[in-house]
TORGU-232209 format. One record per residue (C-alpha): x, y, z. Coordinates in steps of 0.25 Angstrom, whole numbers. Example, Ala and Ser with C-alpha at 12.3 -4.5 7.8 and 13.67 -1.06 7.14 Angstrom:
# TORGU-232209
<atom east="49" north="-18" up="31"/>
<atom east="55" north="-4" up="29"/>
This chain:
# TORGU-232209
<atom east="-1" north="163" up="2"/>
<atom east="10" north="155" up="-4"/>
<atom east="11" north="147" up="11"/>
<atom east="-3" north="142" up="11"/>
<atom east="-2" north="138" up="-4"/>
<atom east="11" north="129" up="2"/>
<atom east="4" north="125" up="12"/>
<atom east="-8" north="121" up="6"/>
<atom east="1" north="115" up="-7"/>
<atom east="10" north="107" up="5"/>
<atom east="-4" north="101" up="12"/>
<atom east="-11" north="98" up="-1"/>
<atom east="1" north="90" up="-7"/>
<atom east="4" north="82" up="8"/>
<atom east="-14" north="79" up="9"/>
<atom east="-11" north="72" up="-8"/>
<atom east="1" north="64" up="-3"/>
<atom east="-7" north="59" up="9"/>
<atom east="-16" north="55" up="0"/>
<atom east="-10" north="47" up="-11"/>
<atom east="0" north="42" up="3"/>
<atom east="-13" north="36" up="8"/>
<atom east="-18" north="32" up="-5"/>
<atom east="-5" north="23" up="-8"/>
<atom east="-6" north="17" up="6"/>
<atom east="-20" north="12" up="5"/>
<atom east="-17" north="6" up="-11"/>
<atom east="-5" north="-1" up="-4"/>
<atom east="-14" north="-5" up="9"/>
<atom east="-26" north="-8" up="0"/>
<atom east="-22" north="-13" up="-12"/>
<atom east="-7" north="-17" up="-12"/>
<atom east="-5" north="-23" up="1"/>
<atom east="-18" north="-34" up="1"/>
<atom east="-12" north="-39" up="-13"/>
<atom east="3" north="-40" up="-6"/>
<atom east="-3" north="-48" up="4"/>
<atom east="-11" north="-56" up="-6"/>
<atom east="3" north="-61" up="-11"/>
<atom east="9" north="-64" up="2"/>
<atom east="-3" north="-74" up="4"/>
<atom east="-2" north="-80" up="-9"/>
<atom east="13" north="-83" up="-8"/>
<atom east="12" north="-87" up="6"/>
<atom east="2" north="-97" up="3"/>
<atom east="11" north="-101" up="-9"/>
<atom east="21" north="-103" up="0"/>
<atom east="11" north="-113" up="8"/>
<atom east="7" north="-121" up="-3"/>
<atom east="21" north="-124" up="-7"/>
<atom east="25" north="-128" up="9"/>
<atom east="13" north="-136" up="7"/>
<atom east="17" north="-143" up="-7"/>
<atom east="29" north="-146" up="-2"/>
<atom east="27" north="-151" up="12"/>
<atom east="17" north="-161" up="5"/>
């Protein structure tokens, strides 16, 4: 009895770290990494629009 309480225990807490795994990688990839790349653009056009002020 005690091993399939362990068991069970052992599979139930590895499925709930898979799931809050997955959860955290699909905020990063949904919501963290489009707002990343959002400021990337912004400073490279920045960037741009300086070369261009100067070069004028």
């Amino acid at each position: 009895m005690k091993s399939k309480f362990t068991l069970g225990f052992i599979a139930g807490a590895t499925a709930a770290l898979t799931i809050v795994v997955a959860g955290l990688t699909t905020v990063k990839l949904a919501i963290i990494n489009p707002i990343e790349r959002r400021e990337d653009w912004i400073e490279e056009n920045r960037k741009k629009a300086n070369r261009k002020r100067i070069s004028r």
